[in-house]
BAPAPA-204513 format. One record per residue: residue number from 1; x, y, z of N, C-alpha, C in turn. Coordinates in pm, whole numbers. Layout:
<NUM,<X,Y,Z>,<X,Y,Z>,<X,Y,Z>>
...
This chain:
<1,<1550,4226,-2433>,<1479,4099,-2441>,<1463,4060,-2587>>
<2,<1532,3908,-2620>,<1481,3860,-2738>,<1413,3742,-2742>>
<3,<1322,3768,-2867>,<1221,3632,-2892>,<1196,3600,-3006>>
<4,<1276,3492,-3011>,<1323,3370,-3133>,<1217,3353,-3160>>
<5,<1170,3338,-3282>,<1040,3272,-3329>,<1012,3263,-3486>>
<6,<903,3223,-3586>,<889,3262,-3652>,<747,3273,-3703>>
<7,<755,3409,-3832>,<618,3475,-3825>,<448,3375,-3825>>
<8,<485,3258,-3812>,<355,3203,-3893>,<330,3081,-3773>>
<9,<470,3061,-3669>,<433,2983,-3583>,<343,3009,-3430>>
<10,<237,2933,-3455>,<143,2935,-3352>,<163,2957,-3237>>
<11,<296,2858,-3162>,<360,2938,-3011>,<416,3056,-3017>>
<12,<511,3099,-3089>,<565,3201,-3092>,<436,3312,-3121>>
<13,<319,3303,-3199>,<285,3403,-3166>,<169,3429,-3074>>
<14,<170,3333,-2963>,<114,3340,-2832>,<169,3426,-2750>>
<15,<314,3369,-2753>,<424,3455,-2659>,<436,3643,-2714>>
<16,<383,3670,-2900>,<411,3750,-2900>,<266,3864,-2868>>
<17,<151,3794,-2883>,<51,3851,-2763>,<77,3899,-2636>>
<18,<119,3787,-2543>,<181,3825,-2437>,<231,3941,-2390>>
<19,<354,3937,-2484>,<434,4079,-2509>,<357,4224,-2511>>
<20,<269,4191,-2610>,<210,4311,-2658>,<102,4332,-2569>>
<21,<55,4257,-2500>,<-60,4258,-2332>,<-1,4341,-2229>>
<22,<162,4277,-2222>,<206,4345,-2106>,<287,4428,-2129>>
<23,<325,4522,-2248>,<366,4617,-2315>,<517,4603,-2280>>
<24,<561,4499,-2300>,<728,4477,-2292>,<797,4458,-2420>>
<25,<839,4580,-2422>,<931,4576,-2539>,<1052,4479,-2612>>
<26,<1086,4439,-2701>,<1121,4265,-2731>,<1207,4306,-2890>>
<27,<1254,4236,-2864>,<1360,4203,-3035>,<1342,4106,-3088>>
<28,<1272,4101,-3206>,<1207,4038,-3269>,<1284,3963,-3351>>
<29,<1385,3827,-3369>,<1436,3736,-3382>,<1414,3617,-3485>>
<30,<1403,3642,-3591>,<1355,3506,-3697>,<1422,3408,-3714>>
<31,<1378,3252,-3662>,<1441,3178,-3700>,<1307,3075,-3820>>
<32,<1366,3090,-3933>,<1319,3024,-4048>,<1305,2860,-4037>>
<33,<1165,2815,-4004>,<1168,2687,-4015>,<1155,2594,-4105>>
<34,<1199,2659,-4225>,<1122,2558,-4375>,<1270,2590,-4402>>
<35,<1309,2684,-4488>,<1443,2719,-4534>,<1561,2635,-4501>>
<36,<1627,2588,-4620>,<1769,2520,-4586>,<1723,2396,-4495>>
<37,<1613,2341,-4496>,<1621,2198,-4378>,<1604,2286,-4235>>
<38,<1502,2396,-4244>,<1533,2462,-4109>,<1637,2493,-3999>>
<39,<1633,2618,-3992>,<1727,2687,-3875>,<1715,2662,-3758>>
<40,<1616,2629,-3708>,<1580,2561,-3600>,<1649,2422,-3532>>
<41,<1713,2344,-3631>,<1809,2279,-3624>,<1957,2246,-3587>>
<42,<1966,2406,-3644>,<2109,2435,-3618>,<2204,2471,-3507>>
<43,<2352,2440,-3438>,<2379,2392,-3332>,<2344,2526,-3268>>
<44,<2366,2660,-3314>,<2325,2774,-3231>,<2200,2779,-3174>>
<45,<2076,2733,-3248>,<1947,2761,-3199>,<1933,2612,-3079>>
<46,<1976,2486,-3148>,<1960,2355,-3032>,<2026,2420,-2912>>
<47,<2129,2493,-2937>,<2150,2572,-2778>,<2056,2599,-2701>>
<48,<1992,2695,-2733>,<1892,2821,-2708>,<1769,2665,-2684>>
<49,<1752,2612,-2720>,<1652,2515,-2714>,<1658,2338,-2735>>
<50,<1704,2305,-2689>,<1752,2138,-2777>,<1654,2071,-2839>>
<51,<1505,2075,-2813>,<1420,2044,-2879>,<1392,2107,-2987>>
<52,<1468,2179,-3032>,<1476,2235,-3209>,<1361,2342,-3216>>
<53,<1304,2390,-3112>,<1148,2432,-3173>,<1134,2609,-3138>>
<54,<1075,2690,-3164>,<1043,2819,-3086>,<923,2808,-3051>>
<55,<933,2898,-2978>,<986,3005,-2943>,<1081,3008,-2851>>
<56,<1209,3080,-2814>,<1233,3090,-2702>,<1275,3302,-2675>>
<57,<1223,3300,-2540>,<1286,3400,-2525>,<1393,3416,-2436>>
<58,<1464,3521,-2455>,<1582,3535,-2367>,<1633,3707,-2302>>
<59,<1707,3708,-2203>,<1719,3850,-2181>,<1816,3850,-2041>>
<60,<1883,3928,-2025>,<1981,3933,-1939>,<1941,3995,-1800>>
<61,<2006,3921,-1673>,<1944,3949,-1622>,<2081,3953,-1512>>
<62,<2082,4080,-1440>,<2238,4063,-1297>,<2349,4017,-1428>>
<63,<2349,4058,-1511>,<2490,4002,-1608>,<2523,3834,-1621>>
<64,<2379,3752,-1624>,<2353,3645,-1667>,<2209,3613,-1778>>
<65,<2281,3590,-1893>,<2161,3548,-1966>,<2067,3444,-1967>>
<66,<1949,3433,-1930>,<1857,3354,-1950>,<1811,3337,-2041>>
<67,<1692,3195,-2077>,<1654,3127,-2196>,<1547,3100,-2144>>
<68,<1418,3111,-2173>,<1272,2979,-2166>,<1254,2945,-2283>>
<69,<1208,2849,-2319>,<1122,2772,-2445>,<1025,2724,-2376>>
<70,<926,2712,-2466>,<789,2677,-2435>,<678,2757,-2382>>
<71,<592,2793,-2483>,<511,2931,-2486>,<436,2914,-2359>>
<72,<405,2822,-2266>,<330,2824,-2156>,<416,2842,-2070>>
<73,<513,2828,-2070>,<618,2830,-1925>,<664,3022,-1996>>
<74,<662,3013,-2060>,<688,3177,-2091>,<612,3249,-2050>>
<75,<483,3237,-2081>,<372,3326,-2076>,<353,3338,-1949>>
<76,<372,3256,-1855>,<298,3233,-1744>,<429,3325,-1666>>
<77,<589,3309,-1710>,<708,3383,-1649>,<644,3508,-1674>>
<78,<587,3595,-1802>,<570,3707,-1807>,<464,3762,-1728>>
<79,<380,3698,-1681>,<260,3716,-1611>,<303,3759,-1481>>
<80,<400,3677,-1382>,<462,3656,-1291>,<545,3783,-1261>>
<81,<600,3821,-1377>,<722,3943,-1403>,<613,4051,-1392>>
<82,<563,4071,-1498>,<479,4213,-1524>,<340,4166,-1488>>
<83,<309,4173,-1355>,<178,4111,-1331>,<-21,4221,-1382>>
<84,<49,4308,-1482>,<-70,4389,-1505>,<-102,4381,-1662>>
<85,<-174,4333,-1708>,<-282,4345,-1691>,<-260,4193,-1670>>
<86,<-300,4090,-1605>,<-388,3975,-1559>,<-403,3874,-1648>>
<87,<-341,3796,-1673>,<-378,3655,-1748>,<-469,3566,-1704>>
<88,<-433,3534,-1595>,<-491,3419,-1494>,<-590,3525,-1362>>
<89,<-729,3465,-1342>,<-786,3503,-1243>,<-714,3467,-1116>>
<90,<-749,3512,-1025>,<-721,3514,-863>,<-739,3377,-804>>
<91,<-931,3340,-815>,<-930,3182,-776>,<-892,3122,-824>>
<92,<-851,2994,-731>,<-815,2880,-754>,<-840,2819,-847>>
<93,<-967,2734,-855>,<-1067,2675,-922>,<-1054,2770,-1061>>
<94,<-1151,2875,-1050>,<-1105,2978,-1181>,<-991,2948,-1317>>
<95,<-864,2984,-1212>,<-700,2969,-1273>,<-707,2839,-1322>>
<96,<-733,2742,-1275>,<-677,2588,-1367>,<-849,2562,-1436>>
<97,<-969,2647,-1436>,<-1042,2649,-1561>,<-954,2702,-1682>>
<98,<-950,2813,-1639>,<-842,2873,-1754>,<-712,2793,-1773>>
<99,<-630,2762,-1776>,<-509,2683,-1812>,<-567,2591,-1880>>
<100,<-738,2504,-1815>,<-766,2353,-1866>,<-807,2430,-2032>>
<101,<-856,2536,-2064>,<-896,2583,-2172>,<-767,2574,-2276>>
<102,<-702,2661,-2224>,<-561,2673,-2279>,<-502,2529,-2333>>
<103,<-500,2471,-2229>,<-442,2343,-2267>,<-514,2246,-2387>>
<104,<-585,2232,-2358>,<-688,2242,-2482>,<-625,2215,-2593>>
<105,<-583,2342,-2646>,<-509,2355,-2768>,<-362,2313,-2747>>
<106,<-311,2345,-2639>,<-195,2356,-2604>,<-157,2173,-2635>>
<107,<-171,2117,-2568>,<-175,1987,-2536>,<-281,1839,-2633>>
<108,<-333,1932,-2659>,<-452,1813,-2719>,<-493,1895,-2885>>
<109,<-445,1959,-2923>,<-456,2034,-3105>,<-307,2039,-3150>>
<110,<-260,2174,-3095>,<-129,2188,-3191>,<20,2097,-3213>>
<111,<-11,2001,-3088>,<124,1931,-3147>,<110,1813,-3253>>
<112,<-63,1784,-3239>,<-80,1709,-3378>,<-68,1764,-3509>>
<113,<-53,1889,-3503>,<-71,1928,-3627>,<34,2063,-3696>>
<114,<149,2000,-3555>,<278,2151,-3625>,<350,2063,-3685>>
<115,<418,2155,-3808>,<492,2137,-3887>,<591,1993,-3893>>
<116,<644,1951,-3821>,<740,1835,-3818>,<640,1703,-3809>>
<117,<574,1693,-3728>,<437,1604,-3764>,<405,1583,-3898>>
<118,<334,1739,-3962>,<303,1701,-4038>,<363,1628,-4187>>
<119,<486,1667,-4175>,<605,1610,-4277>,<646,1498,-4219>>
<120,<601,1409,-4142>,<626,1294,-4075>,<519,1235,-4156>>
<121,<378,1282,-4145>,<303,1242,-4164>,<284,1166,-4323>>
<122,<320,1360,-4353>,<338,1312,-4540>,<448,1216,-4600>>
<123,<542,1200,-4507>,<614,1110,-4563>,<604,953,-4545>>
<124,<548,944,-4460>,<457,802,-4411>,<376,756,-4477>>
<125,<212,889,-4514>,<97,839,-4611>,<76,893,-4744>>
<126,<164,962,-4769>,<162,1017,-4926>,<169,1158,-4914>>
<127,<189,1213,-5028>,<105,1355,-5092>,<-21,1412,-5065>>
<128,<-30,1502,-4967>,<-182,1505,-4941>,<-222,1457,-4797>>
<129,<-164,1412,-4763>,<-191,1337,-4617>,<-207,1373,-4501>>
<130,<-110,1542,-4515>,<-45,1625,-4433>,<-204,1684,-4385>>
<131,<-254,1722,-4477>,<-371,1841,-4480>,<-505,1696,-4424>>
<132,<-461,1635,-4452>,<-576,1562,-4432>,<-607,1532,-4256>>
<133,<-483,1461,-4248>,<-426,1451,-4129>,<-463,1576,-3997>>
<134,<-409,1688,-4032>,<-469,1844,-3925>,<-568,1876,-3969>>
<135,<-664,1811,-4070>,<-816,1852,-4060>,<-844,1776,-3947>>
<136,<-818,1638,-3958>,<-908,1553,-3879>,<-896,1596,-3731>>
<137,<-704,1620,-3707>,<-710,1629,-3547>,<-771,1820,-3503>>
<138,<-750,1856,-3600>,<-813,1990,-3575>,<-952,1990,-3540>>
<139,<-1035,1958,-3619>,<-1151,1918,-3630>,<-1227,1834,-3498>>
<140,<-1152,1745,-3431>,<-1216,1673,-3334>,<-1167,1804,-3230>>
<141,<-1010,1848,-3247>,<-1017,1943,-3094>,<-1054,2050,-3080>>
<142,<-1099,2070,-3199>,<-1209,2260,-3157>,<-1348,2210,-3128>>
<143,<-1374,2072,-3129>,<-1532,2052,-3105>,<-1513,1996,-2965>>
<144,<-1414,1987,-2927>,<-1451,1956,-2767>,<-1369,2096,-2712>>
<145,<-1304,2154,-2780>,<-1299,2333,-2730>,<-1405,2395,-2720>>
<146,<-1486,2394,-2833>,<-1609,2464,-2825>,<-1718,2413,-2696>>
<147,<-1723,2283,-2674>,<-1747,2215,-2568>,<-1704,2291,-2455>>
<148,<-1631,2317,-2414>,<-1562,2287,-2274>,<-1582,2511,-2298>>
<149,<-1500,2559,-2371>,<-1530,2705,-2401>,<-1705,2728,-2323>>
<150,<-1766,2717,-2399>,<-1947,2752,-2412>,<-1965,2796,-2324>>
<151,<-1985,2696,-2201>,<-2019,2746,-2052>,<-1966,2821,-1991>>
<152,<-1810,2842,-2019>,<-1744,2965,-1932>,<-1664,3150,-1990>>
<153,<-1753,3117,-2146>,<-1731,3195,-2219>,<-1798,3337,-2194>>
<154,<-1721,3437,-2183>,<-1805,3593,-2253>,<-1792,3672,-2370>>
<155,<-1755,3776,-2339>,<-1719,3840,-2472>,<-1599,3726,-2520>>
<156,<-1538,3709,-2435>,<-1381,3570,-2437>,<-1389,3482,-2451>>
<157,<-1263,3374,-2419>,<-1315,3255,-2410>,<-1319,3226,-2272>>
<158,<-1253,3333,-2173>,<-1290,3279,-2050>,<-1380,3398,-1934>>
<159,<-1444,3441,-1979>,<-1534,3556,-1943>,<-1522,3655,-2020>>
<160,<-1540,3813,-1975>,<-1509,3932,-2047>,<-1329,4035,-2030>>
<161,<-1301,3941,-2008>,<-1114,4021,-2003>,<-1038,3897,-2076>>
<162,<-988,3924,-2132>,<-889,3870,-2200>,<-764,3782,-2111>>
<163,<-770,3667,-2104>,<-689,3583,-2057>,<-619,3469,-2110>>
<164,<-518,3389,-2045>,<-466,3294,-2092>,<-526,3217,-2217>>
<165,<-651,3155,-2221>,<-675,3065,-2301>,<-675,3149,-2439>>
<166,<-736,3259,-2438>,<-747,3362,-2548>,<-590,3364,-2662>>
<167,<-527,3332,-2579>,<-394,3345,-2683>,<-345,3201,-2722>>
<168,<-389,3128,-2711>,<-401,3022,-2749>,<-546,2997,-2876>>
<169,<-646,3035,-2848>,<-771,3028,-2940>,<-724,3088,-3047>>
<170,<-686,3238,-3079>,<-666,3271,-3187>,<-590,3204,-3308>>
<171,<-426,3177,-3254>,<-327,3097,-3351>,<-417,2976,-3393>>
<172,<-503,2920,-3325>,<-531,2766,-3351>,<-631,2753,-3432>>
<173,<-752,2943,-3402>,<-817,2942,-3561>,<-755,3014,-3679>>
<174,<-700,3076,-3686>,<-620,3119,-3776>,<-596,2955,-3845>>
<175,<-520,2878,-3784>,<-466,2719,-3818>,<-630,2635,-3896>>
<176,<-711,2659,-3855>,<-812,2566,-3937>,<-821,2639,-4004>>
<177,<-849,2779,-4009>,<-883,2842,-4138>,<-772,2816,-4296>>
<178,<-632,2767,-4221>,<-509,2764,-4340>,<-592,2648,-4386>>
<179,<-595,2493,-4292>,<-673,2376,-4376>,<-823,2367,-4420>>
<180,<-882,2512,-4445>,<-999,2481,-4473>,<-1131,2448,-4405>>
<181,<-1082,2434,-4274>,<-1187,2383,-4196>,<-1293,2435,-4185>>
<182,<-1434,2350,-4176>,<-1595,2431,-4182>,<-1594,2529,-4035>>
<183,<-1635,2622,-4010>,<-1623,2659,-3872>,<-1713,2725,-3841>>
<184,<-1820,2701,-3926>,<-1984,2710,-3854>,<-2048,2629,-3734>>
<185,<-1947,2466,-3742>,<-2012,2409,-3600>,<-1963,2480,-3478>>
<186,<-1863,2571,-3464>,<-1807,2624,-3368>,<-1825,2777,-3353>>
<187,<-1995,2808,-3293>,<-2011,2922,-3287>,<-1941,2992,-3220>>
<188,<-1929,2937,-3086>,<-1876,3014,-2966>,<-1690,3069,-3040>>
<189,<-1608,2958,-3059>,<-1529,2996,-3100>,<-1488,3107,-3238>>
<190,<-1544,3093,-3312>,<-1587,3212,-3435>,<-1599,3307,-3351>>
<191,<-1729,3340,-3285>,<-1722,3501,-3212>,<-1650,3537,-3101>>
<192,<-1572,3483,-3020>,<-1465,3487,-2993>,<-1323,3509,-3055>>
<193,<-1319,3473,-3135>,<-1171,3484,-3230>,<-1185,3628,-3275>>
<194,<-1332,3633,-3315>,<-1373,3753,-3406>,<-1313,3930,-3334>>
<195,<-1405,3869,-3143>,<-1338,4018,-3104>,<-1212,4026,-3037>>
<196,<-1149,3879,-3038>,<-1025,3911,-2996>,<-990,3994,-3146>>
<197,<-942,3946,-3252>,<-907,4020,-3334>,<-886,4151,-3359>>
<198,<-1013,4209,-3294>,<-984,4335,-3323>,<-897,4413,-3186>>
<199,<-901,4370,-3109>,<-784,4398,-2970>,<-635,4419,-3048>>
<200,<-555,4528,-2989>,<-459,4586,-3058>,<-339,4502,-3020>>
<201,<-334,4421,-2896>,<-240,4328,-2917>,<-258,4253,-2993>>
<202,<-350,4158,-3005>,<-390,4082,-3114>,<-360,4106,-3240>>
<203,<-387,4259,-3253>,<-344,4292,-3408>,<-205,4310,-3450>>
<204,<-144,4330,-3315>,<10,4350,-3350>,<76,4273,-3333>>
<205,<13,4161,-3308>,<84,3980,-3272>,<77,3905,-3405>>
<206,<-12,3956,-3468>,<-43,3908,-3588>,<53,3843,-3687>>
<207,<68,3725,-3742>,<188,3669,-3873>,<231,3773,-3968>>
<208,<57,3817,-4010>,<123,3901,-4128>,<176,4045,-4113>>
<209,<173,4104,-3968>,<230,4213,-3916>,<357,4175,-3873>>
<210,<451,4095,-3859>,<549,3997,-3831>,<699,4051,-3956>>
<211,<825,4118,-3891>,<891,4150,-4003>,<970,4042,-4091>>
<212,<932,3903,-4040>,<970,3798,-4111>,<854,3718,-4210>>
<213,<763,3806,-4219>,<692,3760,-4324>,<705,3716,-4474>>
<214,<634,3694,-4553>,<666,3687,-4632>,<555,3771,-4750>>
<215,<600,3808,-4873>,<507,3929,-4859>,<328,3855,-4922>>
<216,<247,3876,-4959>,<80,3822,-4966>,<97,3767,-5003>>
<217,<168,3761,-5205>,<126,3661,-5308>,<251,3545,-5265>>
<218,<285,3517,-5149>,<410,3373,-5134>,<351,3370,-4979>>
<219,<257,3379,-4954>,<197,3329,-4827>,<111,3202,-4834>>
C-alpha cells in the first residue's frame, strides 16, 4: 500500500492517522507541492488524481491496482477494510454527528485556506493577503467548531474514544497555530488537540515525524 502525500499537508495527514489507528502498514510517497511549480501537477500524479491534489492512496488488489483521493472517502474505505479499532459509532444519529463534526473542517475550513487558494488569493490582493485571508476563514470556522464540538465532546471531540472528527481537529489546529491564530476563545478545542497529541498515532502522523520533511531551521 502507497500513500502519496506530503509532509505538511492537512489531508494527507488525516489519512496518515488513519493508518497508524488501524496499524496498516503503508509506503510513504512524497509528492512536493511548492517545488518546481509543484509535482502535484504533473501528468503522472494528474493520473493518480486529476484534481492535482493528495492524498491519494493506492494498493493492489486480485492483480488490479487501485487509487482513492480524498481523505474522507479514504478514511472511511479504511474503516470499512480494517474495521478495529472504530472510527464511526454504531448509531445512526451518532455516525452523521460525527461526520457533521468532521465536516466541519472538512468542508467549511480547509479548502478556504489550502495552499492553491491561498496563492490565488495573494495574487489577486497583494503581499500579505494570503495570511490574512486563512486567519479570517480559520477564525470564523473553529468558532462554530468549537460551537457545534462543546456539547458532544469528552476527553475527544466526539466523546472519550477517538474518532473520525478527531483527525480532522488536529491538522486544522496545527493550521491556526502556523497563522498565528488567538486560540484561547476555543477552549474545548485546545484541550482536545492537547490529548489527542499525545496518542501514539497522532504522534507518528505527525509533519515533523514525516520523511519528507524538511529539517527545523527551513520549516
Amino acid at each position: 500500500m502507497k500513500l502519496y502525500g506530503y509532509w505538511r499537508s492537512s489531508s494527507a495527514w488525516r489519512v496518515r492517522i488513519a493508518l497508524a489507528l488501524k496499524g496498516v502498514a503503508y509506503e510513504n510517497v512524497p509528492v512536493h507541492l511548492v517545488r518546481d511549480g509543484g509535482e502535484q501537477y504533473r501528468p503522472e500524479h494528474r493520473a493518480r488524481n486529476p484534481m492535482s491534489q493528495v492524498p491519494v492512496l493506492e494498493w493492489e488488489e486480485r492483480g488490479t491496482v487501485r487509487q482513492l483521493a480524498q481523505s474522507m472517502a479514504i478514511i472511511e474505505y479504511l474503516d470499512e477494510t480494517h474495521p478495529e479499532p472504530p472510527l464511526l459509532p454504531r448509531d445512526p444519529f451518532a455516525r452523521a454527528q460525527a461526520r457533521m463534526l468532521a465536516e466541519h473542517v472538512n468542508s467549511g475550513i480547509q479548502p478556504l485556506q489550502n495552499a492553491t487558494v491561498l496563492k490565488h488569493a495573494r495574487e489577486l490582493l497583494g503581499e500579505g493577503a494570503d495570511a490574512k485571508w486563512a486567519s479570517t476563514w480559520i477564525s470564523r470556522g473553529l468558532e462554530g467548531l468549537e460551537g457545534a464540538a462543546k456539547p458532544l465532546a469528552g476527553r475527544y471531540t466526539f466523546g472519550d474514544t477517538v474518532s473520525l472528527p478527531d483527525l480532522y481537529v488536529v491538522p486544522q489546529m496545527y493550521n491556526a497555530r502556523r497563522f498565528k491564530l488567538d486560540l484561547a476563545r476555543f477552549p474545548t478545542l485546545v484541550r482536545i488537540d492537547a490529548a489527542l497529541c499525545e496518542h501514539p498515532a497522532f504522534v507518528a502522523a505527525h509533519p515533523n515525524s514525516q520523511p519528507d520533511a524538511p529539517p527545523p531551521e527551513k520549516r
